[in-house]
C-alpha positions as CSV (number, residue, x, y, z in Angstrom):
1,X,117.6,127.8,87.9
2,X,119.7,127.3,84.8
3,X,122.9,127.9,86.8
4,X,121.9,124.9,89.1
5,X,121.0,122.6,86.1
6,X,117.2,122.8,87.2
7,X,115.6,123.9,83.8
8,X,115.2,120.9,81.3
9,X,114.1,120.8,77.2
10,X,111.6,118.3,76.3
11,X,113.1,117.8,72.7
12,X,109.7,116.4,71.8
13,X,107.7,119.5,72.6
14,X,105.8,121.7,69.3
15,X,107.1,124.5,68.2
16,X,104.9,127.6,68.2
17,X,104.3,127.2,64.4
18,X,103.2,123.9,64.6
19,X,100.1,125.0,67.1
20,X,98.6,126.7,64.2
21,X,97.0,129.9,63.2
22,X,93.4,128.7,65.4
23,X,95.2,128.0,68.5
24,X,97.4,131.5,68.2
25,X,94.3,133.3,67.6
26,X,92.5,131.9,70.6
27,X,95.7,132.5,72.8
28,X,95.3,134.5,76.1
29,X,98.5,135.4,78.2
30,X,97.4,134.8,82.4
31,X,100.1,135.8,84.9
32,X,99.4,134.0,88.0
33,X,97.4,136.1,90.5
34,X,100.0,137.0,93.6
35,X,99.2,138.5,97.0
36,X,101.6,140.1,99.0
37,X,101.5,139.3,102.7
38,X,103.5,139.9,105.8
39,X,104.4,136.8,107.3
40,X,106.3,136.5,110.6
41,X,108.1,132.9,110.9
42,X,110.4,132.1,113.4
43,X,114.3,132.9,112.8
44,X,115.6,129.2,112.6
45,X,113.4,128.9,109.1
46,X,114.5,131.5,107.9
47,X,118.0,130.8,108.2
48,X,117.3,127.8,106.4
49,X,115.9,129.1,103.9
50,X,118.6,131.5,102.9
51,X,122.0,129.1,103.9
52,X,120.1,126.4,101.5
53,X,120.1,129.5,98.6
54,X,122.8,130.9,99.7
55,X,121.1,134.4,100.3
56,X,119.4,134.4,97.1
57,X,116.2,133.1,96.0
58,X,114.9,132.2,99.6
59,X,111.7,133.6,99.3
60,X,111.1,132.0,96.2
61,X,112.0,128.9,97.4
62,X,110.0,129.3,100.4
63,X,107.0,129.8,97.7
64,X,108.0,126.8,96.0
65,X,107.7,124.7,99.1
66,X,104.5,125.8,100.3
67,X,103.1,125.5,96.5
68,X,104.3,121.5,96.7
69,X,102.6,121.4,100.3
70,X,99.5,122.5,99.0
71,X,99.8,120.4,95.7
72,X,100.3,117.5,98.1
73,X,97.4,118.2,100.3
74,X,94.9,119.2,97.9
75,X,91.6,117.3,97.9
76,X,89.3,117.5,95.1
């Protein structure tokens, strides 16, 4: 992502010190829960999917648009 100019600094963003002692002491670390699945798709997507990353990356970007389809479709 940083080779492709993708991440970005908000300069206005707190610095872990300024969060305080109360929120540090509170802090839980949560790695998203991931499932691994076999998933047949047809040949054509595929191929997409890696000539758009260039063979690297495919199945995350393949995640990533799947996670904005669901984002987009999810009704509360």
């Amino acid at each position: 992502m940083q080779e492709k100019g993708e991440l970005f600094h908000t300069p206005d963003a707190s610095e872990g010190e300024a969060l305080g002692a109360e929120f540090w002491a509170k802090a839980e670390l949560k790695s998203p829960t991931k499932k691994s699945v076999h998933l047949k798709i047809d040949s054509e997507v595929f191929d997409y999917f890696v000539s758009e990353t260039g063979g690297k990356g495919h199945l995350t970007r393949m995640q990533q648009v799947l996670k904005a389809y669901v984002a987009a479709h999810h009704r509360t």
